[in-house]
N, CA, C and O atoms as a GROMACS GRO file, in nm:
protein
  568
    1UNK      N    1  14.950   9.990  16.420
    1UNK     CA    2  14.848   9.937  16.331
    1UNK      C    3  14.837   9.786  16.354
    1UNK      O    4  14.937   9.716  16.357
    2UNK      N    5  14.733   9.745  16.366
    2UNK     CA    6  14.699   9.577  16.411
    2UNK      C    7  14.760   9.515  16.254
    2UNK      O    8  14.769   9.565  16.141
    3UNK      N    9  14.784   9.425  16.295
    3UNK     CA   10  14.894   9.317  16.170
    3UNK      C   11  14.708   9.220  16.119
    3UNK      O   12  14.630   9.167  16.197
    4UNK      N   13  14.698   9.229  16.006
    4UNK     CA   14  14.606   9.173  15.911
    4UNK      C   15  14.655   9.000  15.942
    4UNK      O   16  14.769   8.956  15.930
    5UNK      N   17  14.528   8.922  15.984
    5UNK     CA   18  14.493   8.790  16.018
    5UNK      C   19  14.433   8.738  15.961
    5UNK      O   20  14.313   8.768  15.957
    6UNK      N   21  14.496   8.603  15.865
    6UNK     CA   22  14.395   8.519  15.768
    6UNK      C   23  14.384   8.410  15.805
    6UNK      O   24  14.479   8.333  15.792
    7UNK      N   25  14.244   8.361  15.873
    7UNK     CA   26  14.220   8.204  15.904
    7UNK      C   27  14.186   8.103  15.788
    7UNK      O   28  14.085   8.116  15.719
    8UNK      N   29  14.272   8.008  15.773
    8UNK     CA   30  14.250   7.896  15.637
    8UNK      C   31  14.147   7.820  15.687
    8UNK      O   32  14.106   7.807  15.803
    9UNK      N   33  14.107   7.767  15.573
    9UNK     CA   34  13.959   7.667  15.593
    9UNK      C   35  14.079   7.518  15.629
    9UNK      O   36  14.193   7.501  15.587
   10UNK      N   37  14.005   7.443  15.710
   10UNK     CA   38  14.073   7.330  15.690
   10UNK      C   39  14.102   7.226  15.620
   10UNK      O   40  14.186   7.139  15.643
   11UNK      N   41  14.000   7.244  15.497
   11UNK     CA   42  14.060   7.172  15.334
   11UNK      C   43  14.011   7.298  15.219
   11UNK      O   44  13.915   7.375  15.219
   12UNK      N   45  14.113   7.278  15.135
   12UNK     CA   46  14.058   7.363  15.037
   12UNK      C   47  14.050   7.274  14.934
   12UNK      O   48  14.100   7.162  14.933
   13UNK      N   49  13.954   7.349  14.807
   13UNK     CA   50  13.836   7.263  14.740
   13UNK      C   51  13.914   7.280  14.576
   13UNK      O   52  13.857   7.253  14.470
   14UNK      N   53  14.004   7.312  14.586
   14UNK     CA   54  14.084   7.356  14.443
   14UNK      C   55  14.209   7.341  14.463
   14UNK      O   56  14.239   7.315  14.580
   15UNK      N   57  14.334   7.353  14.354
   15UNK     CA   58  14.516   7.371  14.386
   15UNK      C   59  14.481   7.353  14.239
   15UNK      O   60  14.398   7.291  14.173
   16UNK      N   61  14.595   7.445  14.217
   16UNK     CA   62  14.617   7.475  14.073
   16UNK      C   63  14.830   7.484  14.123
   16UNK      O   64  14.890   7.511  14.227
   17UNK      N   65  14.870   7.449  14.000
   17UNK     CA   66  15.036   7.559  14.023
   17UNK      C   67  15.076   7.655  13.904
   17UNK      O   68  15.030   7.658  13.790
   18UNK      N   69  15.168   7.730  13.958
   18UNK     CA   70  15.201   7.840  13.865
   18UNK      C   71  15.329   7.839  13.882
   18UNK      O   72  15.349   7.867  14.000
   19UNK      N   73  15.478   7.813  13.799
   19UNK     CA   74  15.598   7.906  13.818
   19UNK      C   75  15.598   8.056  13.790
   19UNK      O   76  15.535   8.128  13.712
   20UNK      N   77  15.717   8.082  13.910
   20UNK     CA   78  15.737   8.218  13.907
   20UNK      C   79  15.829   8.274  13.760
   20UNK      O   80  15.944   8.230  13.747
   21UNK      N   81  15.784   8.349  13.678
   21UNK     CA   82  15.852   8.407  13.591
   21UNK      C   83  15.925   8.516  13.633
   21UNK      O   84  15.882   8.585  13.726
   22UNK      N   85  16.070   8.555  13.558
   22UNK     CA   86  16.125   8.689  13.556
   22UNK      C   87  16.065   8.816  13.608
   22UNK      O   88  16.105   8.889  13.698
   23UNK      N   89  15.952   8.826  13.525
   23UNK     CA   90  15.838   8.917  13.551
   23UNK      C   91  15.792   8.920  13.703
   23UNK      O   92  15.778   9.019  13.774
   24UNK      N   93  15.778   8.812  13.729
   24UNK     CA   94  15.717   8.796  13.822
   24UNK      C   95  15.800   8.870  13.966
   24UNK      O   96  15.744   8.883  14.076
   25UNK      N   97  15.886   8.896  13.948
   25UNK     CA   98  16.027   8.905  14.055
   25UNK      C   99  16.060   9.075  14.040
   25UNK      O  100  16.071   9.130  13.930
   26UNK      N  101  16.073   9.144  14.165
   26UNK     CA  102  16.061   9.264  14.175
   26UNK      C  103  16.257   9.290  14.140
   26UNK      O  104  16.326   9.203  14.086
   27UNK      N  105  16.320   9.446  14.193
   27UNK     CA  106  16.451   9.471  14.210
   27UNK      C  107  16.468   9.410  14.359
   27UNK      O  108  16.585   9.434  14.390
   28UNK      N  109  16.424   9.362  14.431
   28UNK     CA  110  16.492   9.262  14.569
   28UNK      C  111  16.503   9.166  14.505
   28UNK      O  112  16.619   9.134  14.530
   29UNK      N  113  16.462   9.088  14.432
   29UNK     CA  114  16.499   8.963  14.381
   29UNK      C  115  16.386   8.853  14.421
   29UNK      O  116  16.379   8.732  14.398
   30UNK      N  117  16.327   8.913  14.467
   30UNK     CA  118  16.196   8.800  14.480
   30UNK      C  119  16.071   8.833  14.426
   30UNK      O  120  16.077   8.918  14.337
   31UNK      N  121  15.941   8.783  14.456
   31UNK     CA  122  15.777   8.814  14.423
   31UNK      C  123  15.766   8.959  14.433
   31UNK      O  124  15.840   9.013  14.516
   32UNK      N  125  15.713   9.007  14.386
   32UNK     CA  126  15.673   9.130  14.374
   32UNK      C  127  15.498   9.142  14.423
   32UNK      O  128  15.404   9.072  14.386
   33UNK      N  129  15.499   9.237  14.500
   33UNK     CA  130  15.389   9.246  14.559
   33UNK      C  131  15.255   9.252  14.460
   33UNK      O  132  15.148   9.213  14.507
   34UNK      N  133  15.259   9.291  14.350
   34UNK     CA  134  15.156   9.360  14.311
   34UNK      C  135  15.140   9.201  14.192
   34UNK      O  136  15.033   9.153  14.155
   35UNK      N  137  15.301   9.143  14.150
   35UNK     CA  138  15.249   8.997  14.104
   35UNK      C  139  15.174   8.933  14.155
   35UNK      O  140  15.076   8.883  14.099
   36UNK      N  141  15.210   8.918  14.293
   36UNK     CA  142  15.132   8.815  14.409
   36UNK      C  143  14.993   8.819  14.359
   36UNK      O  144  14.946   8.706  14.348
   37UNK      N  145  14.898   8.935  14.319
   37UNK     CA  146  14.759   8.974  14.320
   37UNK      C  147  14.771   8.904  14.212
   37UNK      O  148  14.680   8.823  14.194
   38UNK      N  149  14.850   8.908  14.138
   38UNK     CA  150  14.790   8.856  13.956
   38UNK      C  151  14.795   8.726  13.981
   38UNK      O  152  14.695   8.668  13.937
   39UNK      N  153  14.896   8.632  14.052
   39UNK     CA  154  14.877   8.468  14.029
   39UNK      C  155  14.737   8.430  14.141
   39UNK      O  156  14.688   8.318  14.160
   40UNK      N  157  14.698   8.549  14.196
   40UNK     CA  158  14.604   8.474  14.230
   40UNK      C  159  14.474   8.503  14.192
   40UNK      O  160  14.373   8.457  14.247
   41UNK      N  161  14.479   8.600  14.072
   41UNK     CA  162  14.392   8.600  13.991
   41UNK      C  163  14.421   8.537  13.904
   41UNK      O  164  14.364   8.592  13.809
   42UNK      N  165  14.485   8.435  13.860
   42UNK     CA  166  14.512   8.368  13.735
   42UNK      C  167  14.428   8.208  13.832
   42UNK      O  168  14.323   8.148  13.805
   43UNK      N  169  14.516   8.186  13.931
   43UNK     CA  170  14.415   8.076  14.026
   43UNK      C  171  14.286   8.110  14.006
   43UNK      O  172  14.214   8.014  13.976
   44UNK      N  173  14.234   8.214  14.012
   44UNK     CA  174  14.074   8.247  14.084
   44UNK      C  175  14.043   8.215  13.930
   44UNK      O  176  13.930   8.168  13.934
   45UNK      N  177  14.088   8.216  13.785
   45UNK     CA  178  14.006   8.213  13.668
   45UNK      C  179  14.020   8.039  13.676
   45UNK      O  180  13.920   7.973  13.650
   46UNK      N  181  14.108   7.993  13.703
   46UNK     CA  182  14.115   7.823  13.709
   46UNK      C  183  14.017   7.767  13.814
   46UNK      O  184  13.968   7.654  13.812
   47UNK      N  185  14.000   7.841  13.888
   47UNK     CA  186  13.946   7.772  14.034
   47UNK      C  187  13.749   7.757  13.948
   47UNK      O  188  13.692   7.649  13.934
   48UNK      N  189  13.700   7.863  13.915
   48UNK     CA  190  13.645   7.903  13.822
   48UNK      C  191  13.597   7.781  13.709
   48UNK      O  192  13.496   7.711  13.704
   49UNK      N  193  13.710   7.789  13.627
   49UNK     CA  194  13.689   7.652  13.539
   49UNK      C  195  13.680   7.565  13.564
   49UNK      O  196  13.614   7.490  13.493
   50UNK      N  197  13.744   7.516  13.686
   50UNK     CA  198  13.725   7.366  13.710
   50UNK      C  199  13.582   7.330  13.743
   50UNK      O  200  13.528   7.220  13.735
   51UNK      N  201  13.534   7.444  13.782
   51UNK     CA  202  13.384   7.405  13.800
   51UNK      C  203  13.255   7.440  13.722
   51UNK      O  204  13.136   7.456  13.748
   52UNK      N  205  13.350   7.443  13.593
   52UNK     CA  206  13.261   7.486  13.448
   52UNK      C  207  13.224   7.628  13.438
   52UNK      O  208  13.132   7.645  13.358
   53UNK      N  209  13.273   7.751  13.502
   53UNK     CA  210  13.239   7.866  13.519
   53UNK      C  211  13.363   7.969  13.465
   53UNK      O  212  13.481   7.933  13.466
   54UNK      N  213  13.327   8.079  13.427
   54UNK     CA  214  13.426   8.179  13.384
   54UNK      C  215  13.328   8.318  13.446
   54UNK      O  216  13.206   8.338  13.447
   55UNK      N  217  13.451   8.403  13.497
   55UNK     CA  218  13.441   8.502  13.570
   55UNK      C  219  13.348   8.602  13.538
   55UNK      O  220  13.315   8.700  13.604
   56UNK      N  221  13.300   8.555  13.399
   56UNK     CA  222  13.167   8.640  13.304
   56UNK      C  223  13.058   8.600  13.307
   56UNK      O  224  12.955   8.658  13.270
   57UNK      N  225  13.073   8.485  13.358
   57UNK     CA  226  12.956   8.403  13.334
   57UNK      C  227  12.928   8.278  13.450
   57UNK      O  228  12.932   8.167  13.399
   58UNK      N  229  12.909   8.278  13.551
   58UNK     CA  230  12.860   8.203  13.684
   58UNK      C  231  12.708   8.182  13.668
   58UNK      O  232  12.638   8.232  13.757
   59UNK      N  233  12.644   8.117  13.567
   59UNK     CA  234  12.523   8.078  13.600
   59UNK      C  235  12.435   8.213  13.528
   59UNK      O  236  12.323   8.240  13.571
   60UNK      N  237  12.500   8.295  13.413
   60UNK     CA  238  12.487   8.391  13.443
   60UNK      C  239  12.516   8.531  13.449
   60UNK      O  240  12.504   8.608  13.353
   61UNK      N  241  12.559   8.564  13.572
   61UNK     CA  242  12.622   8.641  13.626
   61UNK      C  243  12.770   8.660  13.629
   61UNK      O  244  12.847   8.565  13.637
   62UNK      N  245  12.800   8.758  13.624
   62UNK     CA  246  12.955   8.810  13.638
   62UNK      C  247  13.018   8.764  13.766
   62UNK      O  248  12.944   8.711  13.850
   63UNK      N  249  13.169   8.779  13.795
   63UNK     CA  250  13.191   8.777  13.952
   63UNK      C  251  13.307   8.921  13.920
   63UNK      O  252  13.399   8.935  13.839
   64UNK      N  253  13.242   9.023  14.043
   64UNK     CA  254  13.322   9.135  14.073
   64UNK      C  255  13.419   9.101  14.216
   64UNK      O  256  13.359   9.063  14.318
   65UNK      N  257  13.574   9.116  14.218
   65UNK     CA  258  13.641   9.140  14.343
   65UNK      C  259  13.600   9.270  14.397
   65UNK      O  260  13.592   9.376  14.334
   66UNK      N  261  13.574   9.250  14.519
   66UNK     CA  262  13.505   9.371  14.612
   66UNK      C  263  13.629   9.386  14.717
   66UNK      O  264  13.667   9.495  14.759
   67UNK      N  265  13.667   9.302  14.742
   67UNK     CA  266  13.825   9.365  14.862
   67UNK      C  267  13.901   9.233  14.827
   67UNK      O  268  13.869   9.138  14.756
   68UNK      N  269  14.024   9.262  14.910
   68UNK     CA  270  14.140   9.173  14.927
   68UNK      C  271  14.226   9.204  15.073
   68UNK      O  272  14.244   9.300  15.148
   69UNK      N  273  14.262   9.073  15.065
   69UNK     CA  274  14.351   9.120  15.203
   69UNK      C  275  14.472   8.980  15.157
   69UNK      O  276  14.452   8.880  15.089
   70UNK      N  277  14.574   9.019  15.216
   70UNK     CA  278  14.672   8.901  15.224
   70UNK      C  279  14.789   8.910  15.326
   70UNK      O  280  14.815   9.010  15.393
   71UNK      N  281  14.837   8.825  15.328
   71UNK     CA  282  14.944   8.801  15.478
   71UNK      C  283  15.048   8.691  15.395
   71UNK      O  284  15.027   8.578  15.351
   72UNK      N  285  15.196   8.797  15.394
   72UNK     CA  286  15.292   8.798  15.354
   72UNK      C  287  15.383   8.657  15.462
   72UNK      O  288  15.388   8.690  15.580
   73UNK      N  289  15.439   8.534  15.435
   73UNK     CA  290  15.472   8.470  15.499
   73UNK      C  291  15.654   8.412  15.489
   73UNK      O  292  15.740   8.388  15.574
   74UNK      N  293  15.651   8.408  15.346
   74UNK     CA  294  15.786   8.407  15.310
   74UNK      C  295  15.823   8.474  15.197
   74UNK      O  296  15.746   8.567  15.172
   75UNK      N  297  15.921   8.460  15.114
   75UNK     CA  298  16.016   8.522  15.039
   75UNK      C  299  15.998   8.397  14.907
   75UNK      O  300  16.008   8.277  14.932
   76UNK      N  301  15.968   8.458  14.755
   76UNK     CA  302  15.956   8.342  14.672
   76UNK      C  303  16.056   8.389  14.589
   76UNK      O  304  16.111   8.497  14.610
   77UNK      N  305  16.091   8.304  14.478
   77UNK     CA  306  16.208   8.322  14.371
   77UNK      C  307  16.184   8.311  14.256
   77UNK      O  308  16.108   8.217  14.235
   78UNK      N  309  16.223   8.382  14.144
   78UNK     CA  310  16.234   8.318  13.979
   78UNK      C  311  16.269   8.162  13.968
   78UNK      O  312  16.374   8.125  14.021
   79UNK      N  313  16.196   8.078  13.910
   79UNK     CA  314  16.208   7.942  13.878
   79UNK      C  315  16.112   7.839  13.979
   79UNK      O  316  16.062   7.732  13.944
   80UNK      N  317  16.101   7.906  14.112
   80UNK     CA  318  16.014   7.790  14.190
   80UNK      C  319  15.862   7.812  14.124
   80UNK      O  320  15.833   7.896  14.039
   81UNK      N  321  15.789   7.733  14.173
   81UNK     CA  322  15.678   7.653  14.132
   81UNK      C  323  15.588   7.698  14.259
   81UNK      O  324  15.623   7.670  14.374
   82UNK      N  325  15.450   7.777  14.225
   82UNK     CA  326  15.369   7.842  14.363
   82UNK      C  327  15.258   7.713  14.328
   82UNK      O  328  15.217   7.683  14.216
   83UNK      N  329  15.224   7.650  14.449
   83UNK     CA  330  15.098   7.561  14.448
   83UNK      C  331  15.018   7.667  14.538
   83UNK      O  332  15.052   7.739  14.632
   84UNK      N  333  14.890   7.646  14.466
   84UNK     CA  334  14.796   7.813  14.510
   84UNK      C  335  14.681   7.687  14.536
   84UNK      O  336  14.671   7.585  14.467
   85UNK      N  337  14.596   7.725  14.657
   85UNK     CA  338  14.481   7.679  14.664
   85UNK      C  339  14.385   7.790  14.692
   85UNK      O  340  14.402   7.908  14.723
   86UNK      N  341  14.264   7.705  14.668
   86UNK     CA  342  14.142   7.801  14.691
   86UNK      C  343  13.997   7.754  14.738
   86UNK      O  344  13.958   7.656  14.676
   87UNK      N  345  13.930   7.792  14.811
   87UNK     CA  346  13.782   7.735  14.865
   87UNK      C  347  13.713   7.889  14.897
   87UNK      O  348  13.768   7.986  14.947
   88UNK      N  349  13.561   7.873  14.844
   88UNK     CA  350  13.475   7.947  14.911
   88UNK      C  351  13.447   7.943  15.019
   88UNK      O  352  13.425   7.833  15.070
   89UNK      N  353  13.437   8.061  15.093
   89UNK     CA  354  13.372   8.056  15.230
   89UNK      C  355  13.298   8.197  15.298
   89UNK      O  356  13.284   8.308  15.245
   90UNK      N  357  13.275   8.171  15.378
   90UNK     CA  358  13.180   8.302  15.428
   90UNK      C  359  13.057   8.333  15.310
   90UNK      O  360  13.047   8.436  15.244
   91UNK      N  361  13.010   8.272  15.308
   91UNK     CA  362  12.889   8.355  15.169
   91UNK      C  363  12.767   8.459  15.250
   91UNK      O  364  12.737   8.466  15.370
   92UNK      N  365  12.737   8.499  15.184
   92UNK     CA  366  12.618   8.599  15.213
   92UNK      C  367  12.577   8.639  15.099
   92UNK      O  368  12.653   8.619  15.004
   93UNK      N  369  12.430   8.715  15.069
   93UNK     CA  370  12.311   8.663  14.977
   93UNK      C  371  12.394   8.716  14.868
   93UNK      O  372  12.373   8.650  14.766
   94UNK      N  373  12.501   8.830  14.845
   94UNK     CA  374  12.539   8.837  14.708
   94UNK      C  375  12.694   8.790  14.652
   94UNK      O  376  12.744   8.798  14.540
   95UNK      N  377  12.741   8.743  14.769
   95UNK     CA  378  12.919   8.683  14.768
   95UNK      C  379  12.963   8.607  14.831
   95UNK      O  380  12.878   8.536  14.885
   96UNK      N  381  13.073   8.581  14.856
   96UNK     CA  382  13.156   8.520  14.928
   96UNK      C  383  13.299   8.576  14.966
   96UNK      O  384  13.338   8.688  14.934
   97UNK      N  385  13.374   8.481  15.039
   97UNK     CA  386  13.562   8.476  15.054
   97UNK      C  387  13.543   8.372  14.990
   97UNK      O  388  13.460   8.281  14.994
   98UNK      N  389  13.671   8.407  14.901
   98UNK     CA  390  13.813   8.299  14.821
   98UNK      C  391  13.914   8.257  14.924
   98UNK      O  392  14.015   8.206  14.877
   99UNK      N  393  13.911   8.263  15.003
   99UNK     CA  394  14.028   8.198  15.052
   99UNK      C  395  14.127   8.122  14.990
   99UNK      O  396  14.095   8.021  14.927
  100UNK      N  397  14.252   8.159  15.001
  100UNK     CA  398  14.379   8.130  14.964
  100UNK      C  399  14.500   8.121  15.018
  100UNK      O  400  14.531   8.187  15.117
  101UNK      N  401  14.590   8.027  14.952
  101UNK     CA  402  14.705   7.987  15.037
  101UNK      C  403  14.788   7.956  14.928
  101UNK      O  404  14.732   7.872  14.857
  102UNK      N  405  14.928   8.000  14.874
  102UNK     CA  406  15.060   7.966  14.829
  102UNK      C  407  15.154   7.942  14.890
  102UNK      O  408  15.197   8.024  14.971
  103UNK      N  409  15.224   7.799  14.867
  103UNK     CA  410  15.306   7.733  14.907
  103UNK      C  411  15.410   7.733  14.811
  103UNK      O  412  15.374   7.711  14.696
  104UNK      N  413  15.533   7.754  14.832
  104UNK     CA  414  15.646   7.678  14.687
  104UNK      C  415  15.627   7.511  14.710
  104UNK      O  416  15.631   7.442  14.812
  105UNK      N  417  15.604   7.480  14.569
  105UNK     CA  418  15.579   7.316  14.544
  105UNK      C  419  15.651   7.219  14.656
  105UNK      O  420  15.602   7.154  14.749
  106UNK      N  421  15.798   7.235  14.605
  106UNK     CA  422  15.874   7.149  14.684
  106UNK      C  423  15.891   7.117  14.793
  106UNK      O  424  15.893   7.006  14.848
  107UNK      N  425  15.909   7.264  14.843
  107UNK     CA  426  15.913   7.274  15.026
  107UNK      C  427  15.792   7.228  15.081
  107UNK      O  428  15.788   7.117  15.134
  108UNK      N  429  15.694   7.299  15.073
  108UNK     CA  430  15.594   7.328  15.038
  108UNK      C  431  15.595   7.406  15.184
  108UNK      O  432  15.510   7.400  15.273
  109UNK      N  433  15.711   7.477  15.181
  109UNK     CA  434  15.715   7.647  15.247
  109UNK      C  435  15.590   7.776  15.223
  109UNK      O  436  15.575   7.836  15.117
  110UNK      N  437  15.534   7.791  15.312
  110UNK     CA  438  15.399   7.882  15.287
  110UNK      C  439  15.470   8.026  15.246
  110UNK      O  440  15.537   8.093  15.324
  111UNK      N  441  15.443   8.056  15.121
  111UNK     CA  442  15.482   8.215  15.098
  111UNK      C  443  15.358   8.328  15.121
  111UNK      O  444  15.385   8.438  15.169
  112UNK      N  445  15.224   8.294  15.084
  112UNK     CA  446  15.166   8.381  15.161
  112UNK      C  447  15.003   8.311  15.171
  112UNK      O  448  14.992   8.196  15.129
  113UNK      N  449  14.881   8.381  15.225
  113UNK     CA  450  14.747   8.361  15.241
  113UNK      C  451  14.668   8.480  15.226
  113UNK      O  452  14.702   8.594  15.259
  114UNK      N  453  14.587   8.454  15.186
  114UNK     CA  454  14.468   8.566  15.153
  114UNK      C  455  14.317   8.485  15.151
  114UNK      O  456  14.277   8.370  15.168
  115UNK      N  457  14.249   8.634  15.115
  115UNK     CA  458  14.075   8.631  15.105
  115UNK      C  459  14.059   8.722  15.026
  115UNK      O  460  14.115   8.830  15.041
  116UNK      N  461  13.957   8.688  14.897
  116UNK     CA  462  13.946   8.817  14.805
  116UNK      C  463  13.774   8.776  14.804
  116UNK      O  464  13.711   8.678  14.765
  117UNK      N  465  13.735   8.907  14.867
  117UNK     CA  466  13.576   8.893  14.868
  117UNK      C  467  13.531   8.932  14.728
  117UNK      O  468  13.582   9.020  14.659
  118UNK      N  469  13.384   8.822  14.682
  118UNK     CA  470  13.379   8.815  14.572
  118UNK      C  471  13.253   8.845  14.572
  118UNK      O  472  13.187   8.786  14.659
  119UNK      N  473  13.173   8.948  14.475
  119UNK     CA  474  13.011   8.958  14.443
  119UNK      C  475  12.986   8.929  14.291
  119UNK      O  476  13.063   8.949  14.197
  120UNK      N  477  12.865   8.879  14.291
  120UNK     CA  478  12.869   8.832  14.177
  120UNK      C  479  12.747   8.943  14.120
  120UNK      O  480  12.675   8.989  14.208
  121UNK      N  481  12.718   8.988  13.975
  121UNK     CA  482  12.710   9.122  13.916
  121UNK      C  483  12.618   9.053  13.785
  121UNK      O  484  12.650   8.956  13.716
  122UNK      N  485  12.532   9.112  13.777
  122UNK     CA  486  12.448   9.155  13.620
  122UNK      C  487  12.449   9.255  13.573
  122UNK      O  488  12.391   9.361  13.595
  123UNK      N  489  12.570   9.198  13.454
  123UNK     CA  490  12.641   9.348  13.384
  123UNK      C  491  12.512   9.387  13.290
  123UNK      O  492  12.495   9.503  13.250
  124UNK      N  493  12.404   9.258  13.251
  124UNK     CA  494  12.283   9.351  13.193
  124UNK      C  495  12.226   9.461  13.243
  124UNK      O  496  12.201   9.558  13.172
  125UNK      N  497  12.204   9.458  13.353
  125UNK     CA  498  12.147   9.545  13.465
  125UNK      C  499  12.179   9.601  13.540
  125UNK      O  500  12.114   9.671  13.618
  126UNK      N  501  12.334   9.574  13.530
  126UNK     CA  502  12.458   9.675  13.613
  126UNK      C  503  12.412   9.670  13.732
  126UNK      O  504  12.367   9.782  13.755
  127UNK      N  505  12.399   9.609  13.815
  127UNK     CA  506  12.371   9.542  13.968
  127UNK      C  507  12.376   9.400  14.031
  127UNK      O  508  12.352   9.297  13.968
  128UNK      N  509  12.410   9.407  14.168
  128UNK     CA  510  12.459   9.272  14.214
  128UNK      C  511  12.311   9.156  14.185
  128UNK      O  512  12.190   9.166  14.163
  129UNK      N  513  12.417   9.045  14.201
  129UNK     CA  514  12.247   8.916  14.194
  129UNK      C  515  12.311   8.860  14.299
  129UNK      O  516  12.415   8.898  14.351
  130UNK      N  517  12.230   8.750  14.332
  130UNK     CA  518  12.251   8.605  14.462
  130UNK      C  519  12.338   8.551  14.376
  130UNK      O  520  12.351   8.544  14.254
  131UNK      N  521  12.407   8.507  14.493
  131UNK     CA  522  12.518   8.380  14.496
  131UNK      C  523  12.421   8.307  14.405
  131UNK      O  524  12.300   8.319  14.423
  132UNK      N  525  12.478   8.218  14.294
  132UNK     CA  526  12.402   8.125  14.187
  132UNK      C  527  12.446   7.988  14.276
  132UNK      O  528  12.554   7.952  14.323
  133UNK      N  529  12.311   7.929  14.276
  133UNK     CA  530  12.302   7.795  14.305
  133UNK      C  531  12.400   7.711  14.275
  133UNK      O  532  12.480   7.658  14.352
  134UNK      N  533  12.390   7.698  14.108
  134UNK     CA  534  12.486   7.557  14.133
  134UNK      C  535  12.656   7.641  14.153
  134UNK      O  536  12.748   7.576  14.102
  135UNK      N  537  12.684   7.735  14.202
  135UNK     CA  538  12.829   7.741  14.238
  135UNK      C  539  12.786   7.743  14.371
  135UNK      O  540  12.876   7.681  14.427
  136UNK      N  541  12.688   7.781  14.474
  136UNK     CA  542  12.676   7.749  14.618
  136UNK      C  543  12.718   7.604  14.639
  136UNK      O  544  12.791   7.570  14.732
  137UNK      N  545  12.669   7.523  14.553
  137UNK     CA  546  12.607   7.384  14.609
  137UNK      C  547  12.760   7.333  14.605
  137UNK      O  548  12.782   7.252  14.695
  138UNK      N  549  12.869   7.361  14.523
  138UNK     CA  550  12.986   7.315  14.512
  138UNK      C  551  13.069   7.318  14.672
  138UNK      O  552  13.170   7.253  14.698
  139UNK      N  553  13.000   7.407  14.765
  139UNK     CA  554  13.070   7.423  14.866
  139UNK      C  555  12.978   7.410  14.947
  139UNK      O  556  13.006   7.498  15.029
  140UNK      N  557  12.882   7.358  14.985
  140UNK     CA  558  12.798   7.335  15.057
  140UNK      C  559  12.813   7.197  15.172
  140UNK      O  560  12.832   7.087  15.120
  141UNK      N  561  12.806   7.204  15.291
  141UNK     CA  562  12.808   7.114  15.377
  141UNK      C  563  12.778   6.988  15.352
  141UNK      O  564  12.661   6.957  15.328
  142UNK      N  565  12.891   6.883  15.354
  142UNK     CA  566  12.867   6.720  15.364
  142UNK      C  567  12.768   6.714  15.455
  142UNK      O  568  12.722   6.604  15.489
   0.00000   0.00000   0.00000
């Protein structure tokens, strides 16, 4: 089976951090796979706010996750500190990639990277809409 490949943007447009809780930590003693998805849905609701938007409301519109992919890089622990970044990229007329990257703070040792393709949704009308302007323009070419 071909090994899953995530190319990072060369700046990302957000960093938020999160410590790892108890919870957070499987019976090996580290991240737990299925946590990993939640801190970076807890990023994706911050990434979100910082640009005056909530996942209900983009101008609007809803934002639905349509896939995910991620690439496992290191091993994290109860007590360290994940610095998570995030930037849009790839858009097309109804979504985009999130692109993402967690580092532990200190080291700033890469624990893993991902892309969670995102469409954005009119739950009035229960169907996709366009990418909303003013969240395009946030990532739009200098």
């Amino acid at each position: 089976m071909a090994r899953i490949r995530i190319e990072l943007p060369g700046t990302f447009t957000f960093r938020t951090s999160i410590p790892l809780l108890i919870t957070h930590i499987n019976n090996a003693g580290h991240l737990d796979n299925a946590q990993l998805l939640g801190l970076v849905s807890e990023a994706r609701v911050r990434f979100m706010q910082s640009m005056g938007f909530t996942e209900m409301d983009v101008e609007g519109l809803g934002v639905i996750v349509a896939d995910a992919a991620l690439q496992y890089r290191s091993e994290a622990f109860h007590g360290e500190t994940m610095a998570i970044e995030m930037s849009a990229t790839d858009f097309h007329e109804f979504g985009c990639d999130l692109v993402w990257r967690i580092t532990e703070e200190r080291s700033a040792r890469e624990v893993a990277r991902g892309k969670t393709g995102i469409v954005f949704f009119d739950y009035g009308q229960r169907r996709k809409g366009p990418v909303p302007e003013g969240f395009r323009r946030h990532f739009a070419p200098a």
